[in-house]
N, CA, C and O atoms as CSV, one atom per row, in Angstrom:
chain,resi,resn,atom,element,x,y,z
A,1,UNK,N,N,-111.962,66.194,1.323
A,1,UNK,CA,C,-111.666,65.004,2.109
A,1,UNK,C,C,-112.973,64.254,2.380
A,1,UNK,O,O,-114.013,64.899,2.512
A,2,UNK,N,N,-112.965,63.147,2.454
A,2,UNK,CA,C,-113.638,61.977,2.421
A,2,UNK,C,C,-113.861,61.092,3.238
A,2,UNK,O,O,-113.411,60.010,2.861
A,3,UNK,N,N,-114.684,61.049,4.824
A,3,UNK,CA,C,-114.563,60.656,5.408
A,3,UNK,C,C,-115.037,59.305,5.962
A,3,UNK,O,O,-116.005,58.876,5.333
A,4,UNK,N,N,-114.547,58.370,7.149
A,4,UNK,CA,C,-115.014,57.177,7.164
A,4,UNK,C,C,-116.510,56.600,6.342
A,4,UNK,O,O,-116.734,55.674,5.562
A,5,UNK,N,N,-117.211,57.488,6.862
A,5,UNK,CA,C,-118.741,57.126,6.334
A,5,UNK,C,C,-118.688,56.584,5.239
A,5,UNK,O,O,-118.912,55.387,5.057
A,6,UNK,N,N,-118.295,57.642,4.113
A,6,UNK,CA,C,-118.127,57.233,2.860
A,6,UNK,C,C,-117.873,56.037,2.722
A,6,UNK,O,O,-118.897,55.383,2.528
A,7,UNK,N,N,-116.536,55.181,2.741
A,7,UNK,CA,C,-116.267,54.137,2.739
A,7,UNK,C,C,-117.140,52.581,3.028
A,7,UNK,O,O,-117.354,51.586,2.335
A,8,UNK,N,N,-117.501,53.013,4.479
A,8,UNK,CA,C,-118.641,52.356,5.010
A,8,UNK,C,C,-120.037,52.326,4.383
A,8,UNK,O,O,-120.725,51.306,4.348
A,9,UNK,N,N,-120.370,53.389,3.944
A,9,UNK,CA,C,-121.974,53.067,2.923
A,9,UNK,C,C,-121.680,52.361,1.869
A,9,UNK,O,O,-122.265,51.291,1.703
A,10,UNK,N,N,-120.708,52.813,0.932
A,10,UNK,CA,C,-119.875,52.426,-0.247
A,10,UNK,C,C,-120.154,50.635,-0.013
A,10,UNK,O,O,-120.717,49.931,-0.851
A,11,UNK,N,N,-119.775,50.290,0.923
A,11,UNK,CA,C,-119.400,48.299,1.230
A,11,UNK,C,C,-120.582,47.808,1.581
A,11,UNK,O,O,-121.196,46.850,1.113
A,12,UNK,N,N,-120.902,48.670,2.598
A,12,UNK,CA,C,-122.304,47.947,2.820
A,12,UNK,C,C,-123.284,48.082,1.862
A,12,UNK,O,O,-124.072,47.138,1.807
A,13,UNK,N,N,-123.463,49.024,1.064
A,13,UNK,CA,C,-124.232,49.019,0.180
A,13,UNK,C,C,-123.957,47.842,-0.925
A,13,UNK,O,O,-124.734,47.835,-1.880
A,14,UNK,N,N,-122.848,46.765,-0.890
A,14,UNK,CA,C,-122.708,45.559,-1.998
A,14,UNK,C,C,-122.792,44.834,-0.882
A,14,UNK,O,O,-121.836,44.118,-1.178
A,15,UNK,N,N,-123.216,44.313,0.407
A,15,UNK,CA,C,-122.906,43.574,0.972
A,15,UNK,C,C,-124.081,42.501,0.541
A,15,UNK,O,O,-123.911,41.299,0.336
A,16,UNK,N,N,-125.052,43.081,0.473
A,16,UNK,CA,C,-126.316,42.155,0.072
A,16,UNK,C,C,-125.966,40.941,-1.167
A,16,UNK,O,O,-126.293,39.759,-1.279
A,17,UNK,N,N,-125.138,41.873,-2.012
A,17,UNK,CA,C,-124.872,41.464,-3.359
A,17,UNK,C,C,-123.693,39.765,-2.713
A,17,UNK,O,O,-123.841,38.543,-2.683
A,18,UNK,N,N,-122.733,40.668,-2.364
A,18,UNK,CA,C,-121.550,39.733,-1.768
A,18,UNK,C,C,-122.523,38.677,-1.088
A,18,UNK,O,O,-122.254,37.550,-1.502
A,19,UNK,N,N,-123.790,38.690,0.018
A,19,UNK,CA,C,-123.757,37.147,0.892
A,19,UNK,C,C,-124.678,36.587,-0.348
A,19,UNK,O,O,-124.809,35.397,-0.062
A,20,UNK,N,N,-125.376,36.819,-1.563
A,20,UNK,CA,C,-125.808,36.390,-2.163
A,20,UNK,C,C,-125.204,35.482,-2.844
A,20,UNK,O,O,-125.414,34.274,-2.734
A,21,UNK,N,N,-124.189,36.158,-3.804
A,21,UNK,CA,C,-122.990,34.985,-4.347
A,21,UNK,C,C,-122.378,34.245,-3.659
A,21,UNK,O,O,-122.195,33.052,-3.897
A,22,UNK,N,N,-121.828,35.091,-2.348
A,22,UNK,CA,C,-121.263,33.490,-1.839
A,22,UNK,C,C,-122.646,32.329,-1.200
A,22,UNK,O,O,-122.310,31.150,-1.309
A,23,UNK,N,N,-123.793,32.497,-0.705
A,23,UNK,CA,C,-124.627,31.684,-0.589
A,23,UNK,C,C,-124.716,30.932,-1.920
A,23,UNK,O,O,-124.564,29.710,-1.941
A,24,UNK,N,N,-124.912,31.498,-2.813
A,24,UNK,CA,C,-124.890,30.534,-4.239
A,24,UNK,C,C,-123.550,29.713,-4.171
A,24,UNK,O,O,-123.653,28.612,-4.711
A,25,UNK,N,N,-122.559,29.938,-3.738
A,25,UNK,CA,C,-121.190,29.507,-4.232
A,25,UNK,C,C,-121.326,28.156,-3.420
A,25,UNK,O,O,-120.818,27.071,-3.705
A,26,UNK,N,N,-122.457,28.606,-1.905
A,26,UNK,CA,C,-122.622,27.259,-0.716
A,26,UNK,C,C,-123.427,26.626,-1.029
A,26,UNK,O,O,-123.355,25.509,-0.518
A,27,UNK,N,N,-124.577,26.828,-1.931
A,27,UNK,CA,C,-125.312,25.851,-2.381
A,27,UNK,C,C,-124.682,24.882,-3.233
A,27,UNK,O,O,-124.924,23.702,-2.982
A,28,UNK,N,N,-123.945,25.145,-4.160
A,28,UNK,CA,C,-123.201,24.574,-5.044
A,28,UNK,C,C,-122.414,23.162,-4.379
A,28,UNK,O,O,-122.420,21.937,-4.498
A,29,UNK,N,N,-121.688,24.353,-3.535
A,29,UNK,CA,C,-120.601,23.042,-2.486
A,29,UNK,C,C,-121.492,21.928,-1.829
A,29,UNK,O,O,-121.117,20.760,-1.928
A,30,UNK,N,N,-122.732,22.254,-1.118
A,30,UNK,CA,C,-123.168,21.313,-0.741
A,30,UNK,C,C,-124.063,20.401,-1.485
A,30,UNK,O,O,-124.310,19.277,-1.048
A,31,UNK,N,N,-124.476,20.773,-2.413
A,31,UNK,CA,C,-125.044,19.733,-3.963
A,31,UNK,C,C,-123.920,19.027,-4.593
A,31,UNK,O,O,-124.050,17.834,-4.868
A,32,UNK,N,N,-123.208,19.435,-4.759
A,32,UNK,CA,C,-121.692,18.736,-5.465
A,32,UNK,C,C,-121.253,17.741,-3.963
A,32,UNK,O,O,-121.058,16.546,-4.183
A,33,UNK,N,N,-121.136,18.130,-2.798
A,33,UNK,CA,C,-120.628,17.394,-1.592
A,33,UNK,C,C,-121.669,16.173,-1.541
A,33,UNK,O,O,-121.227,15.041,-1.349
A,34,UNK,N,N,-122.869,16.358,-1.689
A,34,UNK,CA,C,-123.554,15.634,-0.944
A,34,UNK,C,C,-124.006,14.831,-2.452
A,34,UNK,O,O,-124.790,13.899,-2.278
A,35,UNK,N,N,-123.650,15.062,-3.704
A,35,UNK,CA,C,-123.476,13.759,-4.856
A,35,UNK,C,C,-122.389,13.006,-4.983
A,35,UNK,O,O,-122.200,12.073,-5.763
A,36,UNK,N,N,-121.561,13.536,-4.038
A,36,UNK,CA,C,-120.125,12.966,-3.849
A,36,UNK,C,C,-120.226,11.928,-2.799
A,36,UNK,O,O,-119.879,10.757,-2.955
A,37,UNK,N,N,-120.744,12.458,-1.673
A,37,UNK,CA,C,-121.148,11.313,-0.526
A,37,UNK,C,C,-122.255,10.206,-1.210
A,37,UNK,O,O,-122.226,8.992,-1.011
A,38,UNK,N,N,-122.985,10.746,-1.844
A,38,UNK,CA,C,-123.715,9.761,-2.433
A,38,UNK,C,C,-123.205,8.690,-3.067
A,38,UNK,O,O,-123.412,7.485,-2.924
A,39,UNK,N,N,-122.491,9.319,-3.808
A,39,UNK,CA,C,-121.589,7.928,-5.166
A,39,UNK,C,C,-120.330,7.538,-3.855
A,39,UNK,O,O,-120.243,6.311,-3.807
A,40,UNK,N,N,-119.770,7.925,-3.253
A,40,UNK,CA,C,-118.912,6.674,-2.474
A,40,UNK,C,C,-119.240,6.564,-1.203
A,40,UNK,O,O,-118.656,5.529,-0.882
A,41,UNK,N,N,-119.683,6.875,-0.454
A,41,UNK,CA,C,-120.078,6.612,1.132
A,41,UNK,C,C,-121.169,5.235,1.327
A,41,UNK,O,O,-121.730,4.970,0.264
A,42,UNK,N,N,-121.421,4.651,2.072
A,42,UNK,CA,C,-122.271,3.939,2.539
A,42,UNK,C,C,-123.560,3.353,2.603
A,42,UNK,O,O,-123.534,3.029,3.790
A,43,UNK,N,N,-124.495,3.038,2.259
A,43,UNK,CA,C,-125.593,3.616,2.220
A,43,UNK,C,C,-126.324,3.899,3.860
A,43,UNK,O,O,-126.167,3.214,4.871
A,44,UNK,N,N,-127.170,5.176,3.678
A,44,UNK,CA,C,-127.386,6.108,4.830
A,44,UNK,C,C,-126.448,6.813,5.334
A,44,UNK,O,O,-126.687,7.814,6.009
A,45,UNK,N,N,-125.245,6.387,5.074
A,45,UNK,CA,C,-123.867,7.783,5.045
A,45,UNK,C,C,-124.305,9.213,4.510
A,45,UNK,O,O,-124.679,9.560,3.390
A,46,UNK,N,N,-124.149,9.858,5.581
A,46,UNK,CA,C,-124.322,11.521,5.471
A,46,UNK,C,C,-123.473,12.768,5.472
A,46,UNK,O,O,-123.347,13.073,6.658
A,47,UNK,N,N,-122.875,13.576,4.770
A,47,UNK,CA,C,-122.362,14.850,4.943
A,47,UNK,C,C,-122.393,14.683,6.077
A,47,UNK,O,O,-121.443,14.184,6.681
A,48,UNK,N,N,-123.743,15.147,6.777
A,48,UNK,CA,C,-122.688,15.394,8.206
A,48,UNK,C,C,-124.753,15.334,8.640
A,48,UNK,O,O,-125.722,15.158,7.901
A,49,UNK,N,N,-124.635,15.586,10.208
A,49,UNK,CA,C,-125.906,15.434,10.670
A,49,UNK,C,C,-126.321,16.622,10.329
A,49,UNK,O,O,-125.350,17.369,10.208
A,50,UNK,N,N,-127.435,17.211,10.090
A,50,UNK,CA,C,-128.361,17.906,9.832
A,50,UNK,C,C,-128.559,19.132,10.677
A,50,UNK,O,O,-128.993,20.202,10.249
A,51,UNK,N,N,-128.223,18.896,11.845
A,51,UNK,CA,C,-128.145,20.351,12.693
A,51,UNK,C,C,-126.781,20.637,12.757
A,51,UNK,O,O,-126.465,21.776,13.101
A,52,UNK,N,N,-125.787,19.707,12.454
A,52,UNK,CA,C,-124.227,20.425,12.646
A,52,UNK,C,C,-124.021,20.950,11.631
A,52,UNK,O,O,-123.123,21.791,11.676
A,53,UNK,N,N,-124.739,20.724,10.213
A,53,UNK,CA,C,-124.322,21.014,9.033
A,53,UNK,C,C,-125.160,22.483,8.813
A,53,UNK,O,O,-124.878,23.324,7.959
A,54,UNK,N,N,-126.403,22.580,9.935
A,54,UNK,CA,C,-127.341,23.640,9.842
A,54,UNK,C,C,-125.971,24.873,10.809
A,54,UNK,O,O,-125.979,26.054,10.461
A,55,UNK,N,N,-125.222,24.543,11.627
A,55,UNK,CA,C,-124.336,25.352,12.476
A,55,UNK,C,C,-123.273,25.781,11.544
A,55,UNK,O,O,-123.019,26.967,11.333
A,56,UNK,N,N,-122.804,25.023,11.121
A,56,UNK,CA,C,-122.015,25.401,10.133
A,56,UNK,C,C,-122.146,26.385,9.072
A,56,UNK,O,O,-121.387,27.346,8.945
A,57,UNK,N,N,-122.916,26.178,8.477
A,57,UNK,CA,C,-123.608,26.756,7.466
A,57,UNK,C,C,-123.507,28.381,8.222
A,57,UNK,O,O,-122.816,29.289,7.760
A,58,UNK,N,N,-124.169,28.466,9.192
A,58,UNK,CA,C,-124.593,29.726,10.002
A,58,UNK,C,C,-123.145,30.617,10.307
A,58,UNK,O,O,-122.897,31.813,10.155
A,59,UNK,N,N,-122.093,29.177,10.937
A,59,UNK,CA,C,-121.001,29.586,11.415
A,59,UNK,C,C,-120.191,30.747,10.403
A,59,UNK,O,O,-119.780,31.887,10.624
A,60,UNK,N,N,-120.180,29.864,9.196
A,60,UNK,CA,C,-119.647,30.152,7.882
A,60,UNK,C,C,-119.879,31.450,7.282
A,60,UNK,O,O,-119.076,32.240,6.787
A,61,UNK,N,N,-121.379,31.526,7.450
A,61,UNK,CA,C,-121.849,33.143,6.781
A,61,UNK,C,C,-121.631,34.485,7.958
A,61,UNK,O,O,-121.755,35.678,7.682
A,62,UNK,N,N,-121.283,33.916,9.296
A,62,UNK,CA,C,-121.305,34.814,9.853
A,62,UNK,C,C,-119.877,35.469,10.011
A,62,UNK,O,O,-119.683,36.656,10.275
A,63,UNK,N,N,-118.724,34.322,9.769
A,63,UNK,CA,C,-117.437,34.491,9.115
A,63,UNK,C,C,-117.413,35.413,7.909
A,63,UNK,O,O,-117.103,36.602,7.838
A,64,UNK,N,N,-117.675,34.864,7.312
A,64,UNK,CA,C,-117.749,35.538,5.984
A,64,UNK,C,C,-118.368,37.033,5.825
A,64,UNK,O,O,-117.974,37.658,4.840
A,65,UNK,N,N,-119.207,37.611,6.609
A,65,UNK,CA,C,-119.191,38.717,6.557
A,65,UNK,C,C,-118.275,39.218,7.598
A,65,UNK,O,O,-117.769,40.298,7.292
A,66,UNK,N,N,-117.904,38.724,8.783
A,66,UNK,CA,C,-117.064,39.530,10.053
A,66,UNK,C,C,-115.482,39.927,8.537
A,66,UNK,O,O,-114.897,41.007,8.449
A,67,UNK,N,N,-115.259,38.874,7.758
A,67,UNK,CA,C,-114.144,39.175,6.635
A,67,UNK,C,C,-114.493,40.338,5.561
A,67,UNK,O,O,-113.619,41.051,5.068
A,68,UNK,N,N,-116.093,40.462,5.207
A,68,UNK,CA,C,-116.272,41.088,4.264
A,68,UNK,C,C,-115.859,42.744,5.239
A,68,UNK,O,O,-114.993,43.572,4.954
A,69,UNK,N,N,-116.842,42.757,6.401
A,69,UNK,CA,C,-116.400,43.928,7.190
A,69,UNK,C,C,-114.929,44.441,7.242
A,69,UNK,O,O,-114.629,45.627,7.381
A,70,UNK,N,N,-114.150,43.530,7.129
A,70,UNK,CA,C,-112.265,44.069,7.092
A,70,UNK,C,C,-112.002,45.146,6.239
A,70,UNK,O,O,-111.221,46.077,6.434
A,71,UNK,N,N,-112.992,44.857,4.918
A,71,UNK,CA,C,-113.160,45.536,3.610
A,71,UNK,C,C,-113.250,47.609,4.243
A,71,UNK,O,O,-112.468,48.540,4.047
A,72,UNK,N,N,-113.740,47.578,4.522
A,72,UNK,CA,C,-114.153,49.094,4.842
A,72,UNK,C,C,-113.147,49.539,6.128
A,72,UNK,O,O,-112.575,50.610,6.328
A,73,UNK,N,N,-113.158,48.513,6.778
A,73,UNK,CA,C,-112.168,48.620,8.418
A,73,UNK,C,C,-110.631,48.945,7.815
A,73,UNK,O,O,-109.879,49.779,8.320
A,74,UNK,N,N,-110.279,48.049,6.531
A,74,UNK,CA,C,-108.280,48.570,6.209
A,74,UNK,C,C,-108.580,49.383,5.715
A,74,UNK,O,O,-108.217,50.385,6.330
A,75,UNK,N,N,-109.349,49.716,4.435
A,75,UNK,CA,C,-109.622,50.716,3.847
A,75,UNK,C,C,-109.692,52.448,4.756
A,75,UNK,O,O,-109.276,53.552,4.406
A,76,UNK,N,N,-110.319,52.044,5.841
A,76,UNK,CA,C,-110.432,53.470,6.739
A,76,UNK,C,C,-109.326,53.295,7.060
A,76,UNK,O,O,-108.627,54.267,6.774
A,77,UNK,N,N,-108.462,51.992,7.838
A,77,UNK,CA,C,-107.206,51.922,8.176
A,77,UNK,C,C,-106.006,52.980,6.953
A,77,UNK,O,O,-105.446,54.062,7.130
A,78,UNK,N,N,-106.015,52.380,6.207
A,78,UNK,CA,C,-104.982,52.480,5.238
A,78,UNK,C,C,-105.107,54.002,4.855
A,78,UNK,O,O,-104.158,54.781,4.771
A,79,UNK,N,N,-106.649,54.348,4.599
A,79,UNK,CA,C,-106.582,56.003,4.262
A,79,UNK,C,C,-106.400,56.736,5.172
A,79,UNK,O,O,-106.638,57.939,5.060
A,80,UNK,N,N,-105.942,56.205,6.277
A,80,UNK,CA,C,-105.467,57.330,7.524
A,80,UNK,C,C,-106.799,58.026,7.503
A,80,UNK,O,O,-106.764,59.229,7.761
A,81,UNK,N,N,-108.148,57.401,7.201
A,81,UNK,CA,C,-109.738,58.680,7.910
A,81,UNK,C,C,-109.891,59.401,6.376
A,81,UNK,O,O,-110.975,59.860,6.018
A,82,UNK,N,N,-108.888,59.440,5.659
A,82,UNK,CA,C,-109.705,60.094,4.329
A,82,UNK,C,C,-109.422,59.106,3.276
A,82,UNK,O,O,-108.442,58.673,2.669
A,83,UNK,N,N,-110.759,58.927,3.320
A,83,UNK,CA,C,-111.165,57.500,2.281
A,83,UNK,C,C,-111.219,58.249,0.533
A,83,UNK,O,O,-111.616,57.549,-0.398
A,84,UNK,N,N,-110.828,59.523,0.332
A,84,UNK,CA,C,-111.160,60.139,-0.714
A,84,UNK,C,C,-109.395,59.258,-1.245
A,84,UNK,O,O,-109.437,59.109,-2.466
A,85,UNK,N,N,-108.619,58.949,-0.914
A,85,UNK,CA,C,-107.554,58.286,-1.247
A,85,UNK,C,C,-107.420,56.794,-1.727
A,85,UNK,O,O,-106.650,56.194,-2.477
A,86,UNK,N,N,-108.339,56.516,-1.082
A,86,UNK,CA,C,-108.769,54.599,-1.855
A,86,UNK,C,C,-109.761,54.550,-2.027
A,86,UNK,O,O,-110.387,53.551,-1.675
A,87,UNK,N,N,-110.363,55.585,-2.640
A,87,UNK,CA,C,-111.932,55.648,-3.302
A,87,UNK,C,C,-111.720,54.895,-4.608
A,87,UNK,O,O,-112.546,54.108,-5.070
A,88,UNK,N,N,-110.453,55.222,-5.214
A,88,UNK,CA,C,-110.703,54.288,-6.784
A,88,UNK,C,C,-110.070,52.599,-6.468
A,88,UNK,O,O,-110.254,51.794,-7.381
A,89,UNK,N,N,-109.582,52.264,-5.613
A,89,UNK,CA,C,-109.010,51.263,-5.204
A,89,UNK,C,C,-110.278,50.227,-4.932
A,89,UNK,O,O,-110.148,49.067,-5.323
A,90,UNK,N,N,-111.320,50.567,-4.366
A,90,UNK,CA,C,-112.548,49.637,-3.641
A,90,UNK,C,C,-113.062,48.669,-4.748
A,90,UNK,O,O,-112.944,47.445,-4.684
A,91,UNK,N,N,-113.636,49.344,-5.755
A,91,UNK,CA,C,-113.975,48.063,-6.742
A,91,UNK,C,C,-113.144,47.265,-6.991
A,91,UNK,O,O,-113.800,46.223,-7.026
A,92,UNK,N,N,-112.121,47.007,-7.197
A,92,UNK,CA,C,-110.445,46.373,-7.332
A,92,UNK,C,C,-110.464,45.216,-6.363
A,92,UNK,O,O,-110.378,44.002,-6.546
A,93,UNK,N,N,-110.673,46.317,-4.737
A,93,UNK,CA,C,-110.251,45.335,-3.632
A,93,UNK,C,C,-111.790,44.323,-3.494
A,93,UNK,O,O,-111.684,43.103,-3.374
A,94,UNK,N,N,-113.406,45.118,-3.535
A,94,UNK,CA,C,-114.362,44.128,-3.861
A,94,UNK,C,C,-114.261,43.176,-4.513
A,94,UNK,O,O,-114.180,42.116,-3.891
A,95,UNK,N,N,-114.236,43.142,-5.505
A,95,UNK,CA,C,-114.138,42.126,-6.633
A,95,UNK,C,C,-113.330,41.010,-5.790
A,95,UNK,O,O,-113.742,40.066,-5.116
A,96,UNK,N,N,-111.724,41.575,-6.145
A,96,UNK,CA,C,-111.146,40.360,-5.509
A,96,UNK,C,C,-111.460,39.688,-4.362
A,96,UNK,O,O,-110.987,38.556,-4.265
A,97,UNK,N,N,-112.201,40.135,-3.385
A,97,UNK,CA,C,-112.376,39.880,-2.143
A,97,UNK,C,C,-113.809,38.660,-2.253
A,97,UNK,O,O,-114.053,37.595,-1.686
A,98,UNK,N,N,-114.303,39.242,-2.975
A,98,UNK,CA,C,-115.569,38.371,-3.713
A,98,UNK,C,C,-115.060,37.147,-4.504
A,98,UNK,O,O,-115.463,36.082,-4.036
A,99,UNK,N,N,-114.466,37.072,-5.324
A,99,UNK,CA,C,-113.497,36.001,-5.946
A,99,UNK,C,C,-112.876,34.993,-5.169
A,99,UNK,O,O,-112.999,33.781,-5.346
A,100,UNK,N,N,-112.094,35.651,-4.157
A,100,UNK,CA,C,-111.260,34.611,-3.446
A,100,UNK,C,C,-112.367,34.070,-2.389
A,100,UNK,O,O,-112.131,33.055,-1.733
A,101,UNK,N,N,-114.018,35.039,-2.198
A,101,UNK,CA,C,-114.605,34.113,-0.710
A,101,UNK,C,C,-115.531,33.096,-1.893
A,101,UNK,O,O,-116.059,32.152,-1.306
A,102,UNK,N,N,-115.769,33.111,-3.149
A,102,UNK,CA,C,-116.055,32.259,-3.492
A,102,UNK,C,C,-115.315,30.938,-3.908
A,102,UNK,O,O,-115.649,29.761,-3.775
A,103,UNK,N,N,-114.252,31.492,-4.430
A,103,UNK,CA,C,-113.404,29.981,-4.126
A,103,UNK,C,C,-112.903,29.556,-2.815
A,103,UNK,O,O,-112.052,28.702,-3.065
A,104,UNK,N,N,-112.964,29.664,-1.949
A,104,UNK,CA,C,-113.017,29.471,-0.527
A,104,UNK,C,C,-114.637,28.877,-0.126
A,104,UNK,O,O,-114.719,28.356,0.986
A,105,UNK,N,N,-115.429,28.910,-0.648
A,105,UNK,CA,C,-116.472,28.245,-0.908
A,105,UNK,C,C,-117.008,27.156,-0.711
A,105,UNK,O,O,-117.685,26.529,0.104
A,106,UNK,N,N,-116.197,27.054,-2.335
A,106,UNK,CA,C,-115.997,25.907,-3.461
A,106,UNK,C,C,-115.459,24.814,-3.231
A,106,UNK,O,O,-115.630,23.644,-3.574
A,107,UNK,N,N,-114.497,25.611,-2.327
A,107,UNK,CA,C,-113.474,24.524,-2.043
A,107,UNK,C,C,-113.331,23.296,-1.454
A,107,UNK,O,O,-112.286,22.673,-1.642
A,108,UNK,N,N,-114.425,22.730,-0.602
A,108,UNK,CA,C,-114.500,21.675,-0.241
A,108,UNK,C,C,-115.018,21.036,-1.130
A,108,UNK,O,O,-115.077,19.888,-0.689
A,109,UNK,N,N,-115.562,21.062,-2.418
A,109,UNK,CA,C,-116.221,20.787,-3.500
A,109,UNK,C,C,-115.470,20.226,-4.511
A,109,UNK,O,O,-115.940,19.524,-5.406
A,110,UNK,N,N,-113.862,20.641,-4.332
A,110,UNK,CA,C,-112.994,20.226,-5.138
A,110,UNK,C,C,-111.917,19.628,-4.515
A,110,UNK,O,O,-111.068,18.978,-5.125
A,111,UNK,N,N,-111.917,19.902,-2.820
A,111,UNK,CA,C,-110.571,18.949,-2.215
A,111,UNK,C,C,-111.367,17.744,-1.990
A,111,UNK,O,O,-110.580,16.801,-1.906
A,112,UNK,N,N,-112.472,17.385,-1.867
A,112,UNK,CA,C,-112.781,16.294,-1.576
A,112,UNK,C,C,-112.717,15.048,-2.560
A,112,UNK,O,O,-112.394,13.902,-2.244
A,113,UNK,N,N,-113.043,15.446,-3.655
A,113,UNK,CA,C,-112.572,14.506,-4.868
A,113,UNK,C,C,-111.368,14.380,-5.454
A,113,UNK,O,O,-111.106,13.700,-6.445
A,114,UNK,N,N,-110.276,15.391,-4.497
A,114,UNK,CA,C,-109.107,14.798,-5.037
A,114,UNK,C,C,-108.242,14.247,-3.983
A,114,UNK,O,O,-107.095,13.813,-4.090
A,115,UNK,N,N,-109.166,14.362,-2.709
A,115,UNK,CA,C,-108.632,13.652,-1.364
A,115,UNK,C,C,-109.176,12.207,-1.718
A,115,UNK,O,O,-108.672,11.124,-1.422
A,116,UNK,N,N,-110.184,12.436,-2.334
A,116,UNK,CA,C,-110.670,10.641,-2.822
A,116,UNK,C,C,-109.662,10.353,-3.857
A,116,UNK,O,O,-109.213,9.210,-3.773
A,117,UNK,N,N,-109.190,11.064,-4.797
A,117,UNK,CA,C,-108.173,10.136,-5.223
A,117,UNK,C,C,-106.994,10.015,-4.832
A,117,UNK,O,O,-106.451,9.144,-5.512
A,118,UNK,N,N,-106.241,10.485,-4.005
A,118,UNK,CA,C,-104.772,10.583,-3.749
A,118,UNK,C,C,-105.503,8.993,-2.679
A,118,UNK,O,O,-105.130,7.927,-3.169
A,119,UNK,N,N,-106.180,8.877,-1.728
A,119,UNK,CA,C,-106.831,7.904,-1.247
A,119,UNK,C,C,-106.881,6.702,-1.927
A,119,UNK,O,O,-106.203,5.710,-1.659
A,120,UNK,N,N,-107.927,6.839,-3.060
A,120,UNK,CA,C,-107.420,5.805,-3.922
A,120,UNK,C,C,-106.387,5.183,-4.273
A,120,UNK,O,O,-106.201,4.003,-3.975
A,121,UNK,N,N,-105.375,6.063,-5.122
A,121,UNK,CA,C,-104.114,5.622,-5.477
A,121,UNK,C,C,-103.283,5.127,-4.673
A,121,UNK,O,O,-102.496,4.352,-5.217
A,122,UNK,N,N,-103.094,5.330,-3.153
A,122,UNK,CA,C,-102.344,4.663,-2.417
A,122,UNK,C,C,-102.900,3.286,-1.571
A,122,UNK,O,O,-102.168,2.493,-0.979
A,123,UNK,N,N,-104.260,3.218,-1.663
A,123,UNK,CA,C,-104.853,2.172,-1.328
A,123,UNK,C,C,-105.129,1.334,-1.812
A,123,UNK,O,O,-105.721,0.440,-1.208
């Protein structure tokens, strides 16, 4: 039997990996956001002010791991304390969990240009 610990070193030991990609996934969004504000906004029109966008940012990663933490928390949940039972399950549930926080990301990166066009088209 296989107890909490296990589980818990197991996650945290990719966690580094996980805020890395999704930080890449936020750089992305906000280079793509802020060439987007560029080509239609105003001129001196901004994403957003500079310290709310600095809160955010902060808000976001600190989300994003309190979610990555769930990872090890159902996992102990679900194995009823012996993690020797969803030991082969974790790479499975990582991955995906990594996948979906990067398109969750992204995502303002891609609703915004199609909120500009549904915008368009009816205007």
């Amino acid at each position: 039997m296989k107890g909490p610990l296990d589980s818990i070193f197991w996650w945290e030991k990719r966690r580094i990996i996980f805020n890395l990609v999704v930080l890449a996934a936020g750089i992305v969004t906000l280079v793509l956001l802020e060439l987007f504000i560029r080509f239609y906004a105003a001129p001196g029109e901004d994403l957003a002010p500079a310290p709310l966008l600095i809160v955010g940012v902060f808000v976001y990663g600190v989300a994003a791991n309190i979610a990555y933490t769930l990872g090890w928390v159902t996992e102990i949940l679900w194995s009823g304390g012996d993690t020797n039972r969803t030991e082969t399950l974790r790479p499975q549930i990582y991955r995906l969990g990594l996948v979906l926080s990067v398109l969750v990301t992204l995502s303002p990166a891609a609703l915004l240009p199609l909120l500009r066009l549904v915008i368009d088209s009816f205007g």
